[in-house]
C-alpha positions as CSV (number, residue, x, y, z in Angstrom):
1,X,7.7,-19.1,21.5
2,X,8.5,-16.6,18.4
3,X,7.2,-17.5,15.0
4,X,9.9,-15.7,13.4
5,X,12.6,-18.1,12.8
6,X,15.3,-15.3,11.4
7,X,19.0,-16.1,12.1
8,X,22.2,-14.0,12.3
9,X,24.1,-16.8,10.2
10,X,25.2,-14.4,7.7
11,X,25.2,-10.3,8.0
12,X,22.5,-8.2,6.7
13,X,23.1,-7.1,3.4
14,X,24.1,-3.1,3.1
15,X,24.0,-0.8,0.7
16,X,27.2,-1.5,-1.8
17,X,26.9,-5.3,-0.8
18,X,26.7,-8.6,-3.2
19,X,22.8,-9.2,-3.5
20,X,21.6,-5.6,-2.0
21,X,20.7,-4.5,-5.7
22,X,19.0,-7.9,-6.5
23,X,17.3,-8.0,-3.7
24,X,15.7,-4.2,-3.9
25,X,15.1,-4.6,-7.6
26,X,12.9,-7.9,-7.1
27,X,11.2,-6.5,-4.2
28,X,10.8,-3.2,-6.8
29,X,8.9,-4.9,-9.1
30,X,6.9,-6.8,-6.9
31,X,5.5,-4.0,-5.3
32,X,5.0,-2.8,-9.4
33,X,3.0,-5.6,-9.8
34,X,1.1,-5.8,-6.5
35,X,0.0,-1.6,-7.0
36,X,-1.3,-1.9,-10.8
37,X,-3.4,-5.4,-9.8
38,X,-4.5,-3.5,-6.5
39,X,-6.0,-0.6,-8.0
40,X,-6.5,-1.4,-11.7
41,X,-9.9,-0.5,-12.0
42,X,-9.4,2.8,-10.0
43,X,-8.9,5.0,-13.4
44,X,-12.2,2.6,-14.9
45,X,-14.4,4.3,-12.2
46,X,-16.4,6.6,-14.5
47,X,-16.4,3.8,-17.1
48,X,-18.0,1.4,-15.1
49,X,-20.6,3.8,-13.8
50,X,-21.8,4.3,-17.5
51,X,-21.7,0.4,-18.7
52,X,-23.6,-1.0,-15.5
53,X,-25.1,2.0,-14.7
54,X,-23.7,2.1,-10.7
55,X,-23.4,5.2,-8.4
56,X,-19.7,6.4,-7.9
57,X,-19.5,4.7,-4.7
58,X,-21.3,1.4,-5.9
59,X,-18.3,1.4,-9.1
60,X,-15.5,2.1,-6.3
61,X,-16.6,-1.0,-4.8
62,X,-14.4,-2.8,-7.3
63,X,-11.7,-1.6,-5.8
64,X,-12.7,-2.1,-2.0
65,X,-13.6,-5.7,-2.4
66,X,-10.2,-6.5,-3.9
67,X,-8.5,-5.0,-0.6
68,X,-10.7,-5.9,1.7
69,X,-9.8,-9.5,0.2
70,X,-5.9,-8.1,0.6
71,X,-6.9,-7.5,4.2
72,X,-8.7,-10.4,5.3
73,X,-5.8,-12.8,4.2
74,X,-2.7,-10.8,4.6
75,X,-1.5,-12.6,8.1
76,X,-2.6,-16.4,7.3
77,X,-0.6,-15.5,4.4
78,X,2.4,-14.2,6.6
79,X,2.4,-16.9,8.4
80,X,2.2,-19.1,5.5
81,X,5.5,-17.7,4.8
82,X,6.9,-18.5,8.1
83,X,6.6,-21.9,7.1
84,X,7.0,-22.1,3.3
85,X,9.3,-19.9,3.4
86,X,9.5,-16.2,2.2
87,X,9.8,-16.4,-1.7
88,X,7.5,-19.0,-2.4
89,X,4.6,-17.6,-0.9
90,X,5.3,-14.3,-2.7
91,X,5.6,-16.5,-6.7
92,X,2.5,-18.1,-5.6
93,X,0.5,-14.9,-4.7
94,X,1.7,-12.8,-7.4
95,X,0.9,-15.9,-10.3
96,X,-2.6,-16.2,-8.5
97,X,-3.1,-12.6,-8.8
98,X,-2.4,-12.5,-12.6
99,X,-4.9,-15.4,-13.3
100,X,-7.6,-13.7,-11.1
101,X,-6.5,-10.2,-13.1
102,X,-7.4,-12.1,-16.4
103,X,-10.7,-13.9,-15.5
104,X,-11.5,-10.6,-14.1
105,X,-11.2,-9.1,-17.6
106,X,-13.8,-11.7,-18.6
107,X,-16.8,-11.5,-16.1
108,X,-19.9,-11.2,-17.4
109,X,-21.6,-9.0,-14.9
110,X,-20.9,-6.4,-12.3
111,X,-21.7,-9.1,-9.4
112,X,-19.1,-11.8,-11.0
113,X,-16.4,-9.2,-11.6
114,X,-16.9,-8.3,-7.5
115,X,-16.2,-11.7,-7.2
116,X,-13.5,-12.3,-9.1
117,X,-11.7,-8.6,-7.5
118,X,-12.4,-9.8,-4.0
119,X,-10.2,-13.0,-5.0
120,X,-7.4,-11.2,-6.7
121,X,-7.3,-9.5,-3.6
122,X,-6.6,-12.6,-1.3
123,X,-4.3,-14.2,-3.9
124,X,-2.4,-10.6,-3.9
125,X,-2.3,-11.2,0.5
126,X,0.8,-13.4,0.0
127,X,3.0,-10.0,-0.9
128,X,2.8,-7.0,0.6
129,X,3.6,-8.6,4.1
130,X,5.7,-11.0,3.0
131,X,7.5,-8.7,1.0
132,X,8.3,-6.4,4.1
133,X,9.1,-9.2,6.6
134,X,11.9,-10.6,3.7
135,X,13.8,-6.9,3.8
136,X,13.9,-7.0,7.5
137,X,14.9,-10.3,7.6
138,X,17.9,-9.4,4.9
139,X,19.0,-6.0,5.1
140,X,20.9,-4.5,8.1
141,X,18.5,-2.4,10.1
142,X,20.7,0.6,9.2
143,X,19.9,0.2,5.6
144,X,16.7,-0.7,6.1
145,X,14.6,2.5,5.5
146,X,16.3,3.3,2.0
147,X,15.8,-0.4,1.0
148,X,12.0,-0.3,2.3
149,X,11.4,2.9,0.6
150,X,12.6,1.2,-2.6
151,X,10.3,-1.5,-2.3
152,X,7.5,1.4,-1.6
153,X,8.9,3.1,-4.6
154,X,7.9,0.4,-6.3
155,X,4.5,0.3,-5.2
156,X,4.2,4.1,-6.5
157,X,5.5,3.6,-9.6
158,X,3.1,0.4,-10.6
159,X,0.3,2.5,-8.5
160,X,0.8,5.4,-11.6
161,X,1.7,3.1,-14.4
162,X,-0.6,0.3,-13.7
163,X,-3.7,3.7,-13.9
164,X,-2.1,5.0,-16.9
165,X,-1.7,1.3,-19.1
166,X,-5.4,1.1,-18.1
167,X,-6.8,4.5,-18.9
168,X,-4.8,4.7,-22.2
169,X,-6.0,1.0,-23.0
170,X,-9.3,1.9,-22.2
171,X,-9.6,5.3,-24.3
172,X,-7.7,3.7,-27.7
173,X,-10.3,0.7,-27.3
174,X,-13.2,1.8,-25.5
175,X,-13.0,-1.4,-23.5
176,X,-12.6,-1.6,-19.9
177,X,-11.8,-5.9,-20.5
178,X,-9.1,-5.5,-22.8
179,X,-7.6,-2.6,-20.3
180,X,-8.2,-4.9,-17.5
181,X,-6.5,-7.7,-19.4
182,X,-3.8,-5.4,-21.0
183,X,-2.1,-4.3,-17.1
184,X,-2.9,-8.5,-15.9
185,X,-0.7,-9.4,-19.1
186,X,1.6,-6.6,-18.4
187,X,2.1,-8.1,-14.8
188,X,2.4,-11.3,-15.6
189,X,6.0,-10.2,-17.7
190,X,6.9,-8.5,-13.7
191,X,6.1,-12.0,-11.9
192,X,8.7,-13.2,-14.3
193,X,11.6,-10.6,-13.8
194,X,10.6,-11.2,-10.0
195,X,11.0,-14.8,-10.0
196,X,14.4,-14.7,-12.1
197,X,15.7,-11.6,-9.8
198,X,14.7,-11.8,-6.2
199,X,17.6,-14.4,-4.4
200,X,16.2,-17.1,-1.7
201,X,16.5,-16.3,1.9
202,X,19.4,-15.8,3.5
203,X,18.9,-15.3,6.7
204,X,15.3,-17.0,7.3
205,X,14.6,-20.5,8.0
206,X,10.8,-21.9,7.5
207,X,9.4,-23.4,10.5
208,X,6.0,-25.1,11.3
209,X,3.8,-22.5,12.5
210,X,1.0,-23.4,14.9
211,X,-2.6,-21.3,15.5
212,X,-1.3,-21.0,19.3
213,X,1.7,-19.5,18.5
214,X,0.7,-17.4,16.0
215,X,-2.3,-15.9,18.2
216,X,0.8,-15.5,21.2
217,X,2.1,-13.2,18.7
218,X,-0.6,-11.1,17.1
219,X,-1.5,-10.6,21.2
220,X,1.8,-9.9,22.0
221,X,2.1,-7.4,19.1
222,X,-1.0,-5.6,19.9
223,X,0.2,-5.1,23.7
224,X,2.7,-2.6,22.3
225,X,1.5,1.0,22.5
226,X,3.9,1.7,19.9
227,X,2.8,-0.9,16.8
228,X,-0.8,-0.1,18.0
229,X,-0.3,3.5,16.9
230,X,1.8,2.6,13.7
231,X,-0.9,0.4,12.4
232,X,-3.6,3.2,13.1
233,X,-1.2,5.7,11.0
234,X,-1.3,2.9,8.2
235,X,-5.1,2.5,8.0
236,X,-5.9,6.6,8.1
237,X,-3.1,7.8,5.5
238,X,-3.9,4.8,2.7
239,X,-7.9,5.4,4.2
240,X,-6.9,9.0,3.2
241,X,-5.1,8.5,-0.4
242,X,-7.6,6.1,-2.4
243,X,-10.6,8.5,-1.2
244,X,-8.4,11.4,-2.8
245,X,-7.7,9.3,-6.0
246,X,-11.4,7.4,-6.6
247,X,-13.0,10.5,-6.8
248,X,-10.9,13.0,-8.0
249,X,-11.3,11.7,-11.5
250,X,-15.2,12.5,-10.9
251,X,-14.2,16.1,-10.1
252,X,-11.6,16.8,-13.4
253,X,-14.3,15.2,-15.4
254,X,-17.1,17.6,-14.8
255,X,-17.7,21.1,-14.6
256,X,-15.5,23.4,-14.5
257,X,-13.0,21.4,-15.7
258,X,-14.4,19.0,-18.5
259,X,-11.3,16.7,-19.2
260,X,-11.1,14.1,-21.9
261,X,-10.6,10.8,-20.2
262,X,-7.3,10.4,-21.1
263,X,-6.0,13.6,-20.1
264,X,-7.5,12.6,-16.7
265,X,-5.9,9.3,-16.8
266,X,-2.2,10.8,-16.6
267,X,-3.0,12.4,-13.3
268,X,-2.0,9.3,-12.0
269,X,1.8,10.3,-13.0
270,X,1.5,11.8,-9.7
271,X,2.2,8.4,-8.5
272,X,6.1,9.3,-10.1
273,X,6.6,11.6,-6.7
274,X,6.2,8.7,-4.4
275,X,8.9,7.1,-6.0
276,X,11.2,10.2,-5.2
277,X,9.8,10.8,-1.4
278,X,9.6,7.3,0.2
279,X,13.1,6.8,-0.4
280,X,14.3,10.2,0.9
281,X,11.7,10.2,3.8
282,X,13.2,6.6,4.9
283,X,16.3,8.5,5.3
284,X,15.2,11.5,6.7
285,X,13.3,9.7,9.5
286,X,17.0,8.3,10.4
287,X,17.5,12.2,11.1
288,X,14.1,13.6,12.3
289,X,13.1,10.3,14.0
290,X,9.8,8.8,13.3
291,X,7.4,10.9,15.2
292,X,8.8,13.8,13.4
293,X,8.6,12.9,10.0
294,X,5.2,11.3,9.7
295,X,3.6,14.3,11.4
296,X,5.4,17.0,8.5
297,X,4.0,13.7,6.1
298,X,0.5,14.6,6.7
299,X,0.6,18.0,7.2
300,X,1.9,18.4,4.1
301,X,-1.0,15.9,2.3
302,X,-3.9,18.1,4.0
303,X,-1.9,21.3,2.7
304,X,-2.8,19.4,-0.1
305,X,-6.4,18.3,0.6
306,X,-7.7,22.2,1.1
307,X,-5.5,23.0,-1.9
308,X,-7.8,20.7,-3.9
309,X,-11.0,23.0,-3.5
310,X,-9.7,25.7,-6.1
311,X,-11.5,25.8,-9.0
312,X,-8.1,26.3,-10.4
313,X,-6.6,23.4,-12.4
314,X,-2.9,23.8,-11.3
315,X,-4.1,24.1,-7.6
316,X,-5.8,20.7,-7.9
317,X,-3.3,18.7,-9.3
318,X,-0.3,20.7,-6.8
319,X,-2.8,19.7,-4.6
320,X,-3.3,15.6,-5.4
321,X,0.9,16.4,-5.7
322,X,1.2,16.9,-2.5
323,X,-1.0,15.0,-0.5
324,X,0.9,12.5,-2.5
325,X,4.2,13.0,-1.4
326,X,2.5,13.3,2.4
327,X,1.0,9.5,1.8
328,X,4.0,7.9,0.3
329,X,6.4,9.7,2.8
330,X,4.4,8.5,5.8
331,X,3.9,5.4,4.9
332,X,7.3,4.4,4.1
333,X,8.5,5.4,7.2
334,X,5.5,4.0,9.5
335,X,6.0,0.9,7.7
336,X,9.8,0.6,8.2
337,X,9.4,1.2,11.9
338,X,7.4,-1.5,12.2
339,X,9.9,-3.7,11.0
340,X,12.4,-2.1,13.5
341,X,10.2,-2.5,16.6
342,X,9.2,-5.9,15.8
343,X,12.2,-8.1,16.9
344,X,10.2,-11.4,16.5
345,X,7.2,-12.6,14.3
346,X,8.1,-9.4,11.6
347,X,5.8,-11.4,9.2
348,X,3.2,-11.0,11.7
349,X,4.1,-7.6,13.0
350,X,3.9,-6.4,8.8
351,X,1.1,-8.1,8.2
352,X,-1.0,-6.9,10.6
353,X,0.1,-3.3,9.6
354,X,-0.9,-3.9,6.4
355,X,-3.8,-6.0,7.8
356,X,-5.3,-2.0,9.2
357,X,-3.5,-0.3,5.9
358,X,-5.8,-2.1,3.5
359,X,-9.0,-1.9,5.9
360,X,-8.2,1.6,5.2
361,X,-8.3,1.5,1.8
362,X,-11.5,-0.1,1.7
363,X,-13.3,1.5,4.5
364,X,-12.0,4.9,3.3
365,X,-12.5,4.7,-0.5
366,X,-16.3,3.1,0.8
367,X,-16.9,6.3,2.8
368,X,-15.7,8.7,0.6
369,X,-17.8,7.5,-1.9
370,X,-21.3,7.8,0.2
371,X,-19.8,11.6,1.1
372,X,-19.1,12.4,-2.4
373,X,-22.2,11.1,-3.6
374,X,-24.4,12.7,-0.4
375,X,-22.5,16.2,-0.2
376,X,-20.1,16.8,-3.5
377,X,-16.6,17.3,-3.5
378,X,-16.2,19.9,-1.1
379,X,-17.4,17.4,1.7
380,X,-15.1,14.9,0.4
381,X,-11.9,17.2,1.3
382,X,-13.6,18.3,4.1
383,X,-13.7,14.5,4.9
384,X,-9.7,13.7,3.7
385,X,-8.9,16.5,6.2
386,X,-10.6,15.2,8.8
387,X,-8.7,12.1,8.3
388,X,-5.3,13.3,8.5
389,X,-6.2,15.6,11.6
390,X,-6.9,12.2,13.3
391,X,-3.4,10.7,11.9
392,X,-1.9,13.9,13.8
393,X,-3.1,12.9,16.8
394,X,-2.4,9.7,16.9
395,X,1.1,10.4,15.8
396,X,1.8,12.9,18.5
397,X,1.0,10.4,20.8
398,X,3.9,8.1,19.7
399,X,6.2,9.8,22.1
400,X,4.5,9.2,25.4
401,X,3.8,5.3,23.8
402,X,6.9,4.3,23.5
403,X,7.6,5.5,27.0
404,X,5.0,3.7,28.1
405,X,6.1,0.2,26.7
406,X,8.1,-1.9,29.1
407,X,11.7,-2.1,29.0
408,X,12.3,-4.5,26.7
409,X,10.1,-2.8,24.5
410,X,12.0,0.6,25.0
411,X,15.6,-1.2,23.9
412,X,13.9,-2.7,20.4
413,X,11.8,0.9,20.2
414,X,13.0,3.2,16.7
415,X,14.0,6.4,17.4
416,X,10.1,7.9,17.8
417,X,11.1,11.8,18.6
């Protein structure tokens, strides 16, 4: 019995349609919000080394606990949705989020503010999942990737303004609490465009969900050779990108480049080119299929990668640049085809991709913190390379998957070559 409990009552909404533009711009800035919560204390890495006196990899920690949290609760929360319904479980996750993001602000010690990251984290669960499952209830599958890459485009631009409110917060006041409280406040004015903007659900009815039915479909999800590879391309690329941006910071900081913190900081602009390339690559994988275009995605972030061992300033930024526009591309496009395989339980289906994308992020900013701190930069490219090499293997095998599915799995399959 599906958990899903989508109907074809009404159309889905197309590009030019009443409610496409209110729907992409609610979904917009929740994925603003959910990206400068996520990763808030990203840019405060160096700061936090030097107030509790940490390791680099210790500091990053506050960023792994609050995805990991992300992780852990991202499908009760999806199916939460399935039976409260799509936008309430998002209001709820994002208005938890903010008042975790404030008492974070507050926390007394290092241990406390762990704490209080790992529950920002679960509060945060209720989105990202939710927030993917609403589009592919909504829009028509043909407009699917530009609307999805919207939503992404959103998460790029709160993942680069969130970083830059904080660092410039945090170099005019030499506080890393009123920087954390500065981007919680500044996402608590997004929760409220969200909730006046995004429109209820169209084409989605809430139903009870039980623990039987929802096991029937994580099993029956994981029993597709395709979805198993798209949620392994999820956890290496993000696994990949926060490794690239915890440290990096470390390596403009010292020698030879010596940065002021602030200066630092505005890498995270880079963020800005996700905005660009997750919309055009969810266009261009209607094209090059999705095989295709996630495998020129990471070749072009570990172009990137080995472009980031210059000890040339332009060649390390060019190189964050591009292994940017490689994450955000493949991403966008791994995560739309999810929603196109999954004809049932999509809340499911996207949460457990995101379920392996935030592991990811936790297991690969963790480790990437031990090599840094073991072996220096170098080894931590050496390291991001690795990674995507492993993404290019398991993306090559996405043509011989989806021939392998059964039939039924073959008609629902997106267009893989």
């Amino acid at each position: 019995m599906p958990v899903s409990a989508a109907t074809a009552v009404e159309p889905g909404l197309r590009r030019g349609d009443h409610g496409f533009r209110r729907v992409s711009v609610g979904l917009f800035f929740a994925g603003f919000t959910t990206f400068a919560l996520l990763y808030a204390t990203q840019p405060l890495l160096p700061r936090l080394v030097d107030v509790f006196g940490v390791s680099p990899g210790t500091a990053s920690l506050t960023v792994s606990v609050t995805t990991g949290g992300l992780a852990v609760a991202i499908i009760p929360a999806s199916a939460l949705s399935e039976r409260w319904g799509r936008r309430p479980v998002m209001l709820w996750s994002l208005l938890g989020a903010v008042v975790f993001g404030l008492a974070a602000a507050v926390a007394p010690s290092f241990a406390l503010l762990l704490v209080l990251r790992a529950f920002e984290g679960v509060a945060l669960a209720g989105l990202p999942a939710v927030g993917m499952a609403y589009l592919a209830d909504e829009v028509d599958g043909g407009h699917l990737g530009g609307a999805m890459g919207l939503y992404i485009a959103g998460n790029s631009v709160g993942g680069f303004g969130g970083r830059i409110v904080v660092s410039a917060i945090d170099d005019l006041t030499g506080s890393w609490r009123v920087a954390l409280g500065g981007i919680a406040a500044l996402s608590g004015a997004c929760l409220l465009a969200f909730w006046l903007v995004l429109p209820a659900s169209r084409r989605f009815t809430p139903s009870p969900v039980a623990a039987r039915e929802l096991a029937v479909e994580v099993e029956a999800h994981l029993r597709d050779p395709v979805l198993r590879r798209l949620f392994l391309i999820g956890l290496l690329l993000m696994g990949t990108f926060v490794c690239a941006y915890n440290y990096v910071a470390f390596r403009l900081l010292g020698p030879p480049f010596s940065l002021p913190d602030l200066v630092v900081g505005f890498v995270f602009v880079l963020y800005a080119v996700g905005t660009v390339t997750s919309t055009a690559a969810g266009r261009l994988s209607g094209r090059w299929g999705t095989r295709t275009t996630v495998l020129v995605a990471a070749g072009v972030a570990a172009l990137g990668a080995l472009a980031m061992l210059a000890p040339v300033l332009a060649l390390v930024i060019g190189g964050l640049a591009l292994l940017t526009v490689g994450f955000f591309a493949g991403h966008a496009v791994a995560s739309a085809a999810v929603g196109h395989r999954a004809t049932h339980g999509r809340a499911v289906a996207s949460g457990m991709y995101l379920f392996t994308y935030y592991v990811g992020s936790s297991v690969g900013g963790t480790l990437g913190g031990v090599v840094f701190g073991v072996a220096g930069w170098s080894a931590t490219v050496a390291f991001l390379v690795a990674l995507l090499a492993v993404t290019a293997v398991v993306v090559a095998g996405l043509r011989s998957a989806g021939s392998a599915g059964s039939a039924g799995s073959e008609r629902r399959a997106p267009s893989l070559d």
